[in-house]
C-alpha positions as a Markdown table, in Angstrom:
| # | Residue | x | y | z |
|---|---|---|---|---|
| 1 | Unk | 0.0 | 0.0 | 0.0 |
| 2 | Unk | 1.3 | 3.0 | -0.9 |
| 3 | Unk | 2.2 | 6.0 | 1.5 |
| 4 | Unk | -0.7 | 8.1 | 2.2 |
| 5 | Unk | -0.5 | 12.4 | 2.1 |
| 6 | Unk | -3.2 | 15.0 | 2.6 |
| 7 | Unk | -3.6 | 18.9 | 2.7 |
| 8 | Unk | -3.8 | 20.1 | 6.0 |
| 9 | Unk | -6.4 | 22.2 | 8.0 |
| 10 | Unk | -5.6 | 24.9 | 9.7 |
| 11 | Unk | -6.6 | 24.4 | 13.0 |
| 12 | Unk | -4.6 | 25.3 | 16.4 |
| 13 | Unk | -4.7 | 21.3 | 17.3 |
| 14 | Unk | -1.1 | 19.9 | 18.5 |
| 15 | Unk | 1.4 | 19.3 | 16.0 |
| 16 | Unk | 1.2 | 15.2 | 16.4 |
| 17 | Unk | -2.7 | 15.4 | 15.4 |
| 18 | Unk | -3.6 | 14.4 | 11.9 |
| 19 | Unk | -4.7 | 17.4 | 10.9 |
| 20 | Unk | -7.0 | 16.6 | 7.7 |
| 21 | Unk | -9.3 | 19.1 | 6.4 |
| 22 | Unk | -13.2 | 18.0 | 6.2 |
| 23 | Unk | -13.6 | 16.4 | 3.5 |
| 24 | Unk | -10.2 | 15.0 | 3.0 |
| 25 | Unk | -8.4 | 16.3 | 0.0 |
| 26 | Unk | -5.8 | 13.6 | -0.5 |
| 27 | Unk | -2.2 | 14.2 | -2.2 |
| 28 | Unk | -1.4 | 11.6 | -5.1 |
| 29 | Unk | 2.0 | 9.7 | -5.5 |
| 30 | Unk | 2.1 | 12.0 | -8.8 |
| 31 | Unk | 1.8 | 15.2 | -6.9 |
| 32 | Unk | 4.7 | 14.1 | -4.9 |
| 33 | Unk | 6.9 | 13.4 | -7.5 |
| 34 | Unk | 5.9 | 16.7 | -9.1 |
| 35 | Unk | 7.4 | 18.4 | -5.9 |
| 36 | Unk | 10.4 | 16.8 | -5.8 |
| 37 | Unk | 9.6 | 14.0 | -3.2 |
| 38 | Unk | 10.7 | 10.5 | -4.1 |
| 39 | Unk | 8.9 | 7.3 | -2.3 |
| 40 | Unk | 9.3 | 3.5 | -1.9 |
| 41 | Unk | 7.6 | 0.9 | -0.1 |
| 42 | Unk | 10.3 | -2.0 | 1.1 |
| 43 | Unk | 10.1 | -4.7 | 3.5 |
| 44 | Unk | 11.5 | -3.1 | 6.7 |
| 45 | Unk | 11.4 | -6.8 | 8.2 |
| 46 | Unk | 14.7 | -7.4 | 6.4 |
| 47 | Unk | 15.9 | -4.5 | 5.7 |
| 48 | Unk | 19.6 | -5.4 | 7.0 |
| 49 | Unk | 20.0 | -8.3 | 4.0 |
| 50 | Unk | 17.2 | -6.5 | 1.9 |
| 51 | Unk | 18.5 | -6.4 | -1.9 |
| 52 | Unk | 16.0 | -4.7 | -3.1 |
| 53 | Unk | 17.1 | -1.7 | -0.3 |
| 54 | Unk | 20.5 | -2.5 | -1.5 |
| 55 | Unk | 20.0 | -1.6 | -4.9 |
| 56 | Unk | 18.5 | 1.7 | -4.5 |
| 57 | Unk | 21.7 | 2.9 | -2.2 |
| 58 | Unk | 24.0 | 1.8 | -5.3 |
| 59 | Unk | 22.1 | 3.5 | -7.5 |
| 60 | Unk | 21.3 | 6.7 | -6.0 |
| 61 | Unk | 24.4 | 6.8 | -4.4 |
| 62 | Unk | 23.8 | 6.7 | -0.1 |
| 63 | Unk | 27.0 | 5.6 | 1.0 |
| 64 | Unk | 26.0 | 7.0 | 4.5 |
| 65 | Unk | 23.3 | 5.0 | 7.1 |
| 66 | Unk | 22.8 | 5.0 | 10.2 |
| 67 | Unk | 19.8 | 4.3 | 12.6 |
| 68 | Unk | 17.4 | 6.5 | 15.4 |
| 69 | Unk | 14.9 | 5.8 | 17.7 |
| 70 | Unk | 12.8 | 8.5 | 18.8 |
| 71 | Unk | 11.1 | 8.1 | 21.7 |
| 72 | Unk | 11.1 | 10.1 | 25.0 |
| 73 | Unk | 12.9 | 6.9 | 26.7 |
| 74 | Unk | 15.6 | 6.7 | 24.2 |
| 75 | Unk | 15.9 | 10.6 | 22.8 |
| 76 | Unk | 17.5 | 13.3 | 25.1 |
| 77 | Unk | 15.2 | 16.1 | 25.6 |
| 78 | Unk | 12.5 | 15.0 | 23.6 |
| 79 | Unk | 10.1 | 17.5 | 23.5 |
| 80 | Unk | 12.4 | 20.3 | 23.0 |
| 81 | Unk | 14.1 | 18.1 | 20.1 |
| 82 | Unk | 10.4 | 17.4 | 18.6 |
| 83 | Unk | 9.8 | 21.5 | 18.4 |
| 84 | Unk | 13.4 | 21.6 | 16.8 |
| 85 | Unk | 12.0 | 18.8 | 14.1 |
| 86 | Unk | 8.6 | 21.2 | 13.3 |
| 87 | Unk | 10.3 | 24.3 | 13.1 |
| 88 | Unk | 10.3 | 24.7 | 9.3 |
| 89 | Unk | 13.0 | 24.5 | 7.5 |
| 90 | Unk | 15.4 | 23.3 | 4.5 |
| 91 | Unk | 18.5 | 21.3 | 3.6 |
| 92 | Unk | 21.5 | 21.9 | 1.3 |
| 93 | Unk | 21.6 | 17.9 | 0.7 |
| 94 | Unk | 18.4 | 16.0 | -0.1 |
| 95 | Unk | 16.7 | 14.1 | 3.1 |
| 96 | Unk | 16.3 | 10.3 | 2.9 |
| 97 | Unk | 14.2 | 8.3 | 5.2 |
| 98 | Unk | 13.3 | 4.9 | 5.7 |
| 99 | Unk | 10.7 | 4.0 | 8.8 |
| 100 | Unk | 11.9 | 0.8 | 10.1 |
| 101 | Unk | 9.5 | 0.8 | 12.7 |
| 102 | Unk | 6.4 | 2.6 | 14.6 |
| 103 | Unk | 5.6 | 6.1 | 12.6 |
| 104 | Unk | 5.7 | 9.9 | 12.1 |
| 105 | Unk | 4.8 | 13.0 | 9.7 |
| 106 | Unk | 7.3 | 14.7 | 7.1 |
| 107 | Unk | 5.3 | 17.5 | 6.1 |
| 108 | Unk | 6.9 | 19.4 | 2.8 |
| 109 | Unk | 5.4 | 23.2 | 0.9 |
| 110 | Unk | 3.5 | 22.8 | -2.2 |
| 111 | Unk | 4.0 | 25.4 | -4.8 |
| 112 | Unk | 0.7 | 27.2 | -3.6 |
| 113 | Unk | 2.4 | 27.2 | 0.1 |
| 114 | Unk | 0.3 | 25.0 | 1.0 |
| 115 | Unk | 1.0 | 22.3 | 3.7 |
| 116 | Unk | 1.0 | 18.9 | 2.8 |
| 117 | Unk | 1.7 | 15.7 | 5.4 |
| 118 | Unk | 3.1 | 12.8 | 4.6 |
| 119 | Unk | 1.9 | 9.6 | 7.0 |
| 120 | Unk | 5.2 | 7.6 | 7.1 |
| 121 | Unk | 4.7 | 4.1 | 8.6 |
| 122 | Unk | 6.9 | 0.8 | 8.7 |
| 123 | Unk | 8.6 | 0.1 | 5.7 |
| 124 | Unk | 8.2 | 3.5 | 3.9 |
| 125 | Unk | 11.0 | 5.5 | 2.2 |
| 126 | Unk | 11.1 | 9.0 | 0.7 |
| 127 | Unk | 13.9 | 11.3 | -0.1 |
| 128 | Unk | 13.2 | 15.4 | 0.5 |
| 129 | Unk | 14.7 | 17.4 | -2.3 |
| 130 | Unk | 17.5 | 19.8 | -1.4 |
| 131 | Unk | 16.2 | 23.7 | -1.2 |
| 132 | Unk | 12.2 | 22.6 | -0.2 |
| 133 | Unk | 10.8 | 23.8 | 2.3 |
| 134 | Unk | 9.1 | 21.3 | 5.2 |
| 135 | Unk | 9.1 | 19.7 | 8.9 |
| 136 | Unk | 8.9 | 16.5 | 10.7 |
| 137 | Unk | 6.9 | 15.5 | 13.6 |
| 138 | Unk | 5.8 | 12.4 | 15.8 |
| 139 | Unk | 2.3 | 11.3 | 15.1 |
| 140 | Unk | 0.2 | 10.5 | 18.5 |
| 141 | Unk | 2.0 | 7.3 | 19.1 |
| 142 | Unk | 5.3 | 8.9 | 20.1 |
| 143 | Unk | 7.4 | 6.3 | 18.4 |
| 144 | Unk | 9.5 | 5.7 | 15.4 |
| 145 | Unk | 12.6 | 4.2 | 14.3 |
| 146 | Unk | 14.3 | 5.1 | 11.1 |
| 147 | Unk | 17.2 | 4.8 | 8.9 |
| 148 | Unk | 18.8 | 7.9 | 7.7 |
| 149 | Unk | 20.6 | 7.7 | 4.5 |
| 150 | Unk | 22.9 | 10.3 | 2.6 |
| 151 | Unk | 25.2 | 10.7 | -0.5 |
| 152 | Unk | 28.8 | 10.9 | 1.4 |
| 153 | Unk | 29.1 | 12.2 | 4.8 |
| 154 | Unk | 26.6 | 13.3 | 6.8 |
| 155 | Unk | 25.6 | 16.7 | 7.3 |
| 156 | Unk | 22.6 | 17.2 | 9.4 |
| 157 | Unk | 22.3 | 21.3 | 9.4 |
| 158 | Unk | 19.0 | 22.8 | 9.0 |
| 159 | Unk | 18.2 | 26.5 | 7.7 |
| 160 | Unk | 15.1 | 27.7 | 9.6 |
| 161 | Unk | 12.9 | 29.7 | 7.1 |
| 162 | Unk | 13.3 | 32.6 | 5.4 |
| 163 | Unk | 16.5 | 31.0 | 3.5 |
| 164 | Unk | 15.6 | 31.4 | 0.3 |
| 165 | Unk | 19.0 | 32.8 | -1.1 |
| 166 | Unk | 20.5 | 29.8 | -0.5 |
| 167 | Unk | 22.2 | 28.0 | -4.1 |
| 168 | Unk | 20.0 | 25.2 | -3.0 |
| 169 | Unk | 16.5 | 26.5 | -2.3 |
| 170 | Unk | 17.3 | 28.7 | -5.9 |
| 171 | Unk | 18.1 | 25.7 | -7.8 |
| 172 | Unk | 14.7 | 24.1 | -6.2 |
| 173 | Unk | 12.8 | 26.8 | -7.3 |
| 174 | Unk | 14.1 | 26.2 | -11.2 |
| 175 | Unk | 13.6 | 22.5 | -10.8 |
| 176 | Unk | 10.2 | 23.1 | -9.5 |
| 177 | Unk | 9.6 | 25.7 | -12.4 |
| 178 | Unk | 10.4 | 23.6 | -15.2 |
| 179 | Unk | 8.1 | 20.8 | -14.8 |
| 180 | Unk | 5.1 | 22.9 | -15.3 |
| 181 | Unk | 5.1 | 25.0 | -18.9 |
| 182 | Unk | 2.5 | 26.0 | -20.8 |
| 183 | Unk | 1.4 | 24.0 | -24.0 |
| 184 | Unk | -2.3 | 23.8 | -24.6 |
| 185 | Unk | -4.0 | 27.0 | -25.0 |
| 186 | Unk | -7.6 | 27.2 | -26.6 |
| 187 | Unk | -9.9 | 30.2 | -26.7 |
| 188 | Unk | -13.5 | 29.9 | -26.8 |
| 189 | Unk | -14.8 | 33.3 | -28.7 |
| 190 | Unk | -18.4 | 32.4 | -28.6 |
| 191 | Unk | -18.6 | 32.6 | -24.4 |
| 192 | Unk | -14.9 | 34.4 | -24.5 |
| 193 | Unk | -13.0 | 32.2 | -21.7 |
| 194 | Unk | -9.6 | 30.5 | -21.9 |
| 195 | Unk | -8.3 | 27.3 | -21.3 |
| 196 | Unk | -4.7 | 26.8 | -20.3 |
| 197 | Unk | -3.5 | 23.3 | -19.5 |
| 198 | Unk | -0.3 | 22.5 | -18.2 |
| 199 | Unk | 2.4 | 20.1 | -19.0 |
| 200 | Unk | 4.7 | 19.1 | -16.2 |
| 201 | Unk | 7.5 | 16.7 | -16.9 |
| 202 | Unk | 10.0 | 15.4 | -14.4 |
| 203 | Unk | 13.5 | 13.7 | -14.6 |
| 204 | Unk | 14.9 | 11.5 | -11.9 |
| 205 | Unk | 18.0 | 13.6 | -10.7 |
């Protein structure tokens, strides 16, 4: 099954509440990808002998792993560390995840600034763009173990928002830019309205 995503309300409820807007308006695989947001669904049962895990780190390149727990019992200063987390923010290096266990929230911008969350349970994997905006949080249950992978050596800093003249967030922005053009356009004279369509294409970095 795959991972599920929704636009968020805008309520005052805590952070680790689902926050879905009534009715649900649910976020598609596609709309990911469109943003930047890459996903896979593995067996997190074996993921130390998984090939199919394996496979993925040769070819996009995440030399780097290493494992967390968060949990107040296993995390120093949890609740200070989870306000940290939902502060929003950006990376200079894409952000790869991989739930091994329990479950949590990435939530990432849309183009319309929009909040979208991401519902990441067992055996999910997504990688966050470089340069996009977003935040993590714990979901209700408090509990989640992942594997964090990067391209060479870990760097871990977060740019709290504004940081929008960093090379990174820049480069985002053109990414994000060129997968949406203009190519249809068809004008109606008899009830004088326009139609615009657009194309968005996308190429696996």
């Amino acid at each position: 099954m795959a991972v599920e995503a929704w636009y968020m309300d805008s309520s005052e409820e805590g952070q680790r509440k689902p926050h879905r807007r009534n009715p649900n308006e649910p976020v598609s695989l596609d709309k990911l990808k469109r943003l930047g947001v890459f996903y896979w669904k593995l067996n997190a049962d074996i993921y130390e002998t998984d090939p199919e895990l394996e496979r993925i780190r040769k070819e996009q390149g995440y030399s780097y792993m290493d494992i967390i727990s968060i949990h107040k019992d296993t995390l120093p200063n949890y609740e200070e560390k989870l306000k940290m987390f939902f502060e929003e923010h950006l990376h200079l290096d894409d952000e790869i995840r991989y739930i091994l266990d329990g479950q949590a929230y990435f939530d990432v911008r849309c183009e319309e600034e929009r909040w979208i969350r991401i519902a990441m349970k067992k055996g999910d994997m997504i990688t966050l763009p470089a340069g996009i905006y977003h935040r993590f949080t714990m979901d209700e249950t408090n509990y989640t173990k992942a594997m964090r992978l990067f391209v060479g050596e870990p760097v871990w800093k977060a740019y709290n928002r504004p940081a929008d003249d960093f090379d990174a967030r820049q480069k985002y922005l053109a990414t994000a830019s060129s997968r949406a053009c203009f190519f249809w356009v068809l004008r109606d004279d008899s009830s004088s309205y326009m139609v615009v369509r657009l194309k968005r294409t996308l190429s696996w970095r």
